[in-house]
C-alpha positions as CSV (number, residue, x, y, z in Angstrom):
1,X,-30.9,-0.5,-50.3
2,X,-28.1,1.7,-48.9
3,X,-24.2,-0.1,-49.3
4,X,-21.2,1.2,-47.6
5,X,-18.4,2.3,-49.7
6,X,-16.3,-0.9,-50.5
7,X,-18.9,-3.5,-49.6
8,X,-20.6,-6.2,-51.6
9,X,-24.0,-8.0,-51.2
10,X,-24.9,-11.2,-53.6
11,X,-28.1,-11.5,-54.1
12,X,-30.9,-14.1,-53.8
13,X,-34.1,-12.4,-54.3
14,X,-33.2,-11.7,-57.9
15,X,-34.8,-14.0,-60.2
16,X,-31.1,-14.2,-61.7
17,X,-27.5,-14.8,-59.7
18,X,-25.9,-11.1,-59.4
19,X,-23.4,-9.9,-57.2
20,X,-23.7,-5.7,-56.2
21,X,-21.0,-3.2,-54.9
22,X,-19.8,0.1,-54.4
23,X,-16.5,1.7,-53.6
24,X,-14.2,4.6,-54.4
25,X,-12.2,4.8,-57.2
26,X,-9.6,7.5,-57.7
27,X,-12.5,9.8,-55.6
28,X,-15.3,8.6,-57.8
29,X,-18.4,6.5,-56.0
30,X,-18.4,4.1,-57.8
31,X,-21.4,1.2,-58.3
32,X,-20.7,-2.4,-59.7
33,X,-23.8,-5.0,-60.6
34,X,-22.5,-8.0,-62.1
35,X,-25.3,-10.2,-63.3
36,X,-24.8,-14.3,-64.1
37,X,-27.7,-14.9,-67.2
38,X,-28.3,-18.5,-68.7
39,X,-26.8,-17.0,-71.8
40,X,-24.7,-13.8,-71.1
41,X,-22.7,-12.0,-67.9
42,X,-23.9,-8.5,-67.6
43,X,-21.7,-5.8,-66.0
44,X,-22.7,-2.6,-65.0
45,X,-20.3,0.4,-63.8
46,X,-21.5,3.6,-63.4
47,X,-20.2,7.1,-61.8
48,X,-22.5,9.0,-63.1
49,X,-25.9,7.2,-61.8
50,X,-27.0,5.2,-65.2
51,X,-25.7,3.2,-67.8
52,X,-23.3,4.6,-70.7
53,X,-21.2,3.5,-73.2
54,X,-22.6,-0.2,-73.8
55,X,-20.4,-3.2,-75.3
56,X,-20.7,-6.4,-76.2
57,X,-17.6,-9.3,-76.1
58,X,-17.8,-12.4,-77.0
59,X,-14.9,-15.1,-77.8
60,X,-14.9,-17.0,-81.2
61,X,-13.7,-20.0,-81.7
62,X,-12.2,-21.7,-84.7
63,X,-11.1,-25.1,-85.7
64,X,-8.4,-23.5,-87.7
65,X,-6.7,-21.2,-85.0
66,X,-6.5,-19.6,-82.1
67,X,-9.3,-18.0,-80.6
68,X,-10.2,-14.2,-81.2
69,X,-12.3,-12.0,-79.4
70,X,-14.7,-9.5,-81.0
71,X,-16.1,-6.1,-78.6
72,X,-17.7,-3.6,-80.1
73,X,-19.4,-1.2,-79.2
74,X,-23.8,-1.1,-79.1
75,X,-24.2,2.5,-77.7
76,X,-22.5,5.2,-76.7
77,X,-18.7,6.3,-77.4
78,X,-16.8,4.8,-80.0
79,X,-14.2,6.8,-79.9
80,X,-12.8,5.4,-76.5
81,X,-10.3,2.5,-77.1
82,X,-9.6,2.2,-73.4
83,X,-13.3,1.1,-72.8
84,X,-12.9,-1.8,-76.0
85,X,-9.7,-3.0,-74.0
86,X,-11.5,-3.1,-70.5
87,X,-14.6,-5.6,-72.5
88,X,-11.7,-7.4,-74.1
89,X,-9.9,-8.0,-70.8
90,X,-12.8,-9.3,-69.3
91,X,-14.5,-11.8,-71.9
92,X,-10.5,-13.1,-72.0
93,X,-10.7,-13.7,-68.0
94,X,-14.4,-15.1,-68.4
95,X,-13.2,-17.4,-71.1
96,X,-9.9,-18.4,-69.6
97,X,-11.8,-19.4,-66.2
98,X,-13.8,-21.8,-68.6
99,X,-17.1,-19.9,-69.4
100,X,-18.4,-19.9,-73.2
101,X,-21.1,-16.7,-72.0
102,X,-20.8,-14.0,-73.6
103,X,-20.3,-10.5,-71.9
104,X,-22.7,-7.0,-72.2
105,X,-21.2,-4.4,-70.0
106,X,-22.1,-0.8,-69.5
107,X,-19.4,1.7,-68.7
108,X,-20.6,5.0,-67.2
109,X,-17.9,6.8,-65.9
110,X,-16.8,10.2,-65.1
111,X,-13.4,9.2,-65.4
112,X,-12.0,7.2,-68.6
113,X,-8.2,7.2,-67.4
114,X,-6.4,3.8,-67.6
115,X,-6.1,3.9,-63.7
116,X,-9.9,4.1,-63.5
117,X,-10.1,1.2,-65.6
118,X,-7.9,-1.3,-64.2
119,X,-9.2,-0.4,-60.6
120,X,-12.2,-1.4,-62.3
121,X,-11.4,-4.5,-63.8
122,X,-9.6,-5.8,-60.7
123,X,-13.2,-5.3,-58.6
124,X,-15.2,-7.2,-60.8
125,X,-12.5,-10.1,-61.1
126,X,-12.6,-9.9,-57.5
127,X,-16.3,-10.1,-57.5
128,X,-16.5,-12.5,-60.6
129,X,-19.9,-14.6,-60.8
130,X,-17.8,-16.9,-63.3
């Protein structure tokens, strides 16, 4: 199914709630699938027409103090903190709009810069299933 550049289509055909998109960031096309999974979100950005680096977040809790969050990384790049800060960001927002799910994202991108990535964090907030 053919998108324009900077639309959005939720879906209802999908056994699962997801939300797609594409757009242009910094002169990349970029795509956006952000699926809602009884136990996990799953994002997927890509520039570069599949998945890449893939993370996992998750927020734990303790009795004893504040919350922490734990990303790391399940394939791909380790070497890229920017990516680990864009996972963290996210469970954060997912957690501080009241969701316990945990978050698998996939970061394909032809462009790692900390522009990139905050015009790609903003999109899927915008486009949050959470």
């Amino acid at each position: 199914m053919e998108m324009r550049m900077g639309s959005a289509q939720t879906g209802g055909h999908f056994p699962v709630q997801h939300r797609s998109l594409s757009l242009d960031i910094k002169g990349n096309k970029t795509d956006i699938v952000i699926t809602k999974y009884e136990d996990n979100y799953l994002v997927i950005v890509t520039q570069i027409g599949c998945m890449g680096t893939i993370l996992t977040a998750k927020k734990d809790e303790s009795v004893f103090s504040d919350p922490t969050y734990n990303v790391s990384v399940l394939f791909g790049k380790r070497d890229e903190p920017l990516l680990l800060a864009c996972a963290r960001q996210l469970i954060e927002h997912i957690s501080n709009s009241g969701s316990a799910r945990p978050l698998v994202i996939s970061l394909g991108l032809k462009d790692h810069s900390q522009g990139t990535l905050k015009d790609i964090i903003c999109a899927i907030i915008e486009n949050r299933l959470w």
